[in-house]
N, C-alpha and C positions, 0 to 999 in steps of 0.2 A: 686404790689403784697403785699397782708396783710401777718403779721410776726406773726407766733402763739404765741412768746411772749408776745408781743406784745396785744393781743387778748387776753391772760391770765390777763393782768395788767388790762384791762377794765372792765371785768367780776370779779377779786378783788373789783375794786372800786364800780360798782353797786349792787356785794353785801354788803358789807362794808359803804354803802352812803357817804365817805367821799375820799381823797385824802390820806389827815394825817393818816385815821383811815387803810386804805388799806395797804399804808407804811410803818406802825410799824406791820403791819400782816406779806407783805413778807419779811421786816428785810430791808427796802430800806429807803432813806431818801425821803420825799417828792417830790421833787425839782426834783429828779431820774423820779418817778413814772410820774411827771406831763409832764418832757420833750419825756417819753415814749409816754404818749396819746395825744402830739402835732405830734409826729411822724405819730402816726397810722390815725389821725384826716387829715395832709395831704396826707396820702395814702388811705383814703375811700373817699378825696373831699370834706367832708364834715365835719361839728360839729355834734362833739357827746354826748356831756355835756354839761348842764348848770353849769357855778360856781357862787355859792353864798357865803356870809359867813356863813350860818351856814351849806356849806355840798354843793354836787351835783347831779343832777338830769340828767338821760336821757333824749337828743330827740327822735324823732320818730326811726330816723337815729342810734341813739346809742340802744334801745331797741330791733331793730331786728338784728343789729349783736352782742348782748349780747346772743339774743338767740342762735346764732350759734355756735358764740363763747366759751358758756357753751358747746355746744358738741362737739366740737374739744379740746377742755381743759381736758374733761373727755375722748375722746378716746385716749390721750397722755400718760393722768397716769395710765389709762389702759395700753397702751401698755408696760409703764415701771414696771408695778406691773409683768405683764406676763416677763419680762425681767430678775427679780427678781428671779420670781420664778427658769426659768431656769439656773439662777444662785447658785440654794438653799439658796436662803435669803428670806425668807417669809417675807409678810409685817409687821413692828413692831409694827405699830395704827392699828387699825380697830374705824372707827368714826360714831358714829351712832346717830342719831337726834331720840330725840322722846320728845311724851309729859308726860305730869305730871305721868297719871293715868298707863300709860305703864310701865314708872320707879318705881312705886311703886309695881304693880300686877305682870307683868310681868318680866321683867328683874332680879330683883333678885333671881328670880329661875335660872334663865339662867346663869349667870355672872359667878355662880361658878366652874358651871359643863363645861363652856365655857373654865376657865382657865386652867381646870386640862388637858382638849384636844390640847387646843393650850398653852401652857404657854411660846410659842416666843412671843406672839399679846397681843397687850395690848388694850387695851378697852377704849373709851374716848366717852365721851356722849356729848349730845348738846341738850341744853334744845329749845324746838320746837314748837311752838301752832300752831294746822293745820286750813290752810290747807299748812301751810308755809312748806317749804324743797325739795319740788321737785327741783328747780332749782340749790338747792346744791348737787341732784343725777347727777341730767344729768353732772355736770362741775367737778364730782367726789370728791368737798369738803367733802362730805357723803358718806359713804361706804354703807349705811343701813340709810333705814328712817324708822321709826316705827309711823303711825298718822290715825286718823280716820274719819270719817264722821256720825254726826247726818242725823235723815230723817228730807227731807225738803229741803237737802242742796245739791249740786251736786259737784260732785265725779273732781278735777281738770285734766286736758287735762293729760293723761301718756308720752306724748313727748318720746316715743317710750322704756319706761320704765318699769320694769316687776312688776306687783303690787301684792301680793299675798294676799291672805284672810285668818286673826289670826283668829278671834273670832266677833261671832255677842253677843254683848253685851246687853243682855237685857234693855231697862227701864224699872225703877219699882216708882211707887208713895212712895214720903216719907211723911209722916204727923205726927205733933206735938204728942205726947201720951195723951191729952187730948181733941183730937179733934173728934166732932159730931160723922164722917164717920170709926173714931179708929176700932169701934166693926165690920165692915161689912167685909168680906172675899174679896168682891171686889168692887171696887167706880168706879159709872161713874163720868166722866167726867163734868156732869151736878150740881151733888152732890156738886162740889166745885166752882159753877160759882160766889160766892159773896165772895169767898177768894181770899185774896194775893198770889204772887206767886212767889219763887226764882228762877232765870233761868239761866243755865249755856249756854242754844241756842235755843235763840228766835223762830229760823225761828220753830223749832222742837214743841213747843208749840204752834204757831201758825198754822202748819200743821193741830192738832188734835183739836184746839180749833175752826179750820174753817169746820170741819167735822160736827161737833155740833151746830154751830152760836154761838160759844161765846164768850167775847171779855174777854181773861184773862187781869188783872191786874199783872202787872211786878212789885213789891215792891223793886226788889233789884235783878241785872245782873251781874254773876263774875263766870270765868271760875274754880274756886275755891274752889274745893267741901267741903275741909274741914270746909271754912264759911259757903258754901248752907247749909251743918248738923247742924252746930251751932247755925243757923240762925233758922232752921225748929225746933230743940228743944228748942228754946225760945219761940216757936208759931210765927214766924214773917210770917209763911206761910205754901205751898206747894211746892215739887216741884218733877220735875224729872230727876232720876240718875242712871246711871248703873248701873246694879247689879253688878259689881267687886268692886264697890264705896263700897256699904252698905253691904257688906258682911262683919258677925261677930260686925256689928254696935248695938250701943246699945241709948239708948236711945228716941228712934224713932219709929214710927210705919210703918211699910212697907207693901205694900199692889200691887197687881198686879190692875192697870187701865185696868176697861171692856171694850170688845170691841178692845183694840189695843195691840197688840204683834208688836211693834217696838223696833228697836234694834240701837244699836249703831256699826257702822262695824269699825274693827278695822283692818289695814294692812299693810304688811311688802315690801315698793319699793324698790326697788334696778335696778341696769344697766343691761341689758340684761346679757351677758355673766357675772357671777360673781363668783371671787375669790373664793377658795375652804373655806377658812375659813368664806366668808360673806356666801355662801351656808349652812354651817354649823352651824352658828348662826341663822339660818334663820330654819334651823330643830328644834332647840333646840327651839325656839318662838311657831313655831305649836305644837311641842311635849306641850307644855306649856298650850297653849291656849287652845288644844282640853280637858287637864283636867278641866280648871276650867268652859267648857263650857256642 
């Protein structure tokens, strides 16, 4: 019979990649942690880790009861959050993963009008680059994920997780203020086939360059918007950004690409049944997103 603590300690470690690194998470010493998943390794029959020095990797064997394990880990602190409540003790964290451009755009409209509704919960963020975080919903590490998807790229498995839809984020062309195409209201795509180009996601540029046959030049790739701007007002190139990026930007020329109304989807996952106050945060994001959309 496998031990849901047991279960909990291995889904630590493979997200954590390490032994040591999972240890000083739950407050365990190593030594603890390791004799835990010698336990659980003879009650599955098998190995479930590789150990190296620098960190451990799953087998096959540890991979698929990680995945289960993430959801028997998350229906547990569910059940105790719901225990909680019946108790009147709401929960104190609320933990939410997201990425860069969310914590800037988004969130801080939220944050505040969050506190003044709940001011038991406190708020703890976890910086996220997607399409990472789903498997810290399912095992209930994450209270709330906030991440998105370029076109080109597909949407990761929901593992029976509620994914909601913020805002479709426009892309818009950004170009140097003294470049050729500056004066024209709208540029194709062709206009710029003997430029450079910055790219925060490839596949998404190669989506639209494969529409047209053209083989963009990639000059410089970083998910980093505030370099892509930097980088496009020194003339190093082209590129494309959301419109919640370059809103209120200066320095730049912005221009709508003919031909493609692609967007960037932005979306709020969370556990099927969810807490009142992650529901509530989860209002407060669409209330959000449908202004600035």
């Amino acid at each position: 019979m496998l031990v849901a603590e047991r279960l909990r300690v291995l889904v630590e470690v493979a997200h954590a990649g390490s032994i040591a690194t999972a240890a000083r998470t739950m407050g365990f010493t190593a030594s603890a942690l390791s004799q835990q998943l010698a336990r659980l390794e003879r009650e599955a029959g098998c190995a479930l880790l590789e150990r190296r020095a620098t960190g451990t990797s799953l087998t096959e064997a540890g991979r698929v009861l990680v995945r289960h394990g993430e959801a028997i880990v998350g229906e547990l602190r569910e059940a105790e959050q719901a225990l909680a409540a019946l108790r009147d003790r709401p929960p104190a964290t609320l933990t939410v993963g997201t990425f860069a451009t969310a914590g800037q755009v988004l969130l801080p409209q939220v944050i505040g009008e969050f506190r003044r509704t709940h001011p038991e919960t406190r708020l703890r963020l976890a910086d996220l680059e997607p399409p990472e975080g789903y498997d810290l919903v399912v095992s209930g590490e994450l209270d709330l994920l906030i991440t998105h998807r370029y076109p080109g790229r597909h949407l990761p498995p929901a593992r029976g997780l509620t994914r909601v839809p913020l805002l479709a984020d426009r892309l818009r062309l950004v170009l140097p203020p003294r470049h050729p195409a500056a004066g024209k209201d709208e540029v194709k795509l062709v206009d710029l086939a003997a430029d450079d180009w910055i790219s925060a996601d490839r596949a998404c540029l190669d989506l639209l360059a494969a529409r047209d046959g053209i083989e963009p030049r990639i000059a410089y790739e970083t998910k980093d918007y505030a370099a892509i701007l930097a980088l496009v007002r020194a003339g190093l190139g082209a590129a494309l950004v959301p419109a919640t990026v370059v809103r209120d930007a200066d320095g730049i020329v912005v221009r709508d690409l003919a031909g493609s109304t692609l967007d960037r989807e932005i979306h709020a996952v969370h556990r099927p049944r969810p807490a009142a106050h992650v529901s509530a945060l989860v209002g407060l994001l669409t209330r959000v997103a449908s202004r600035l959309s």
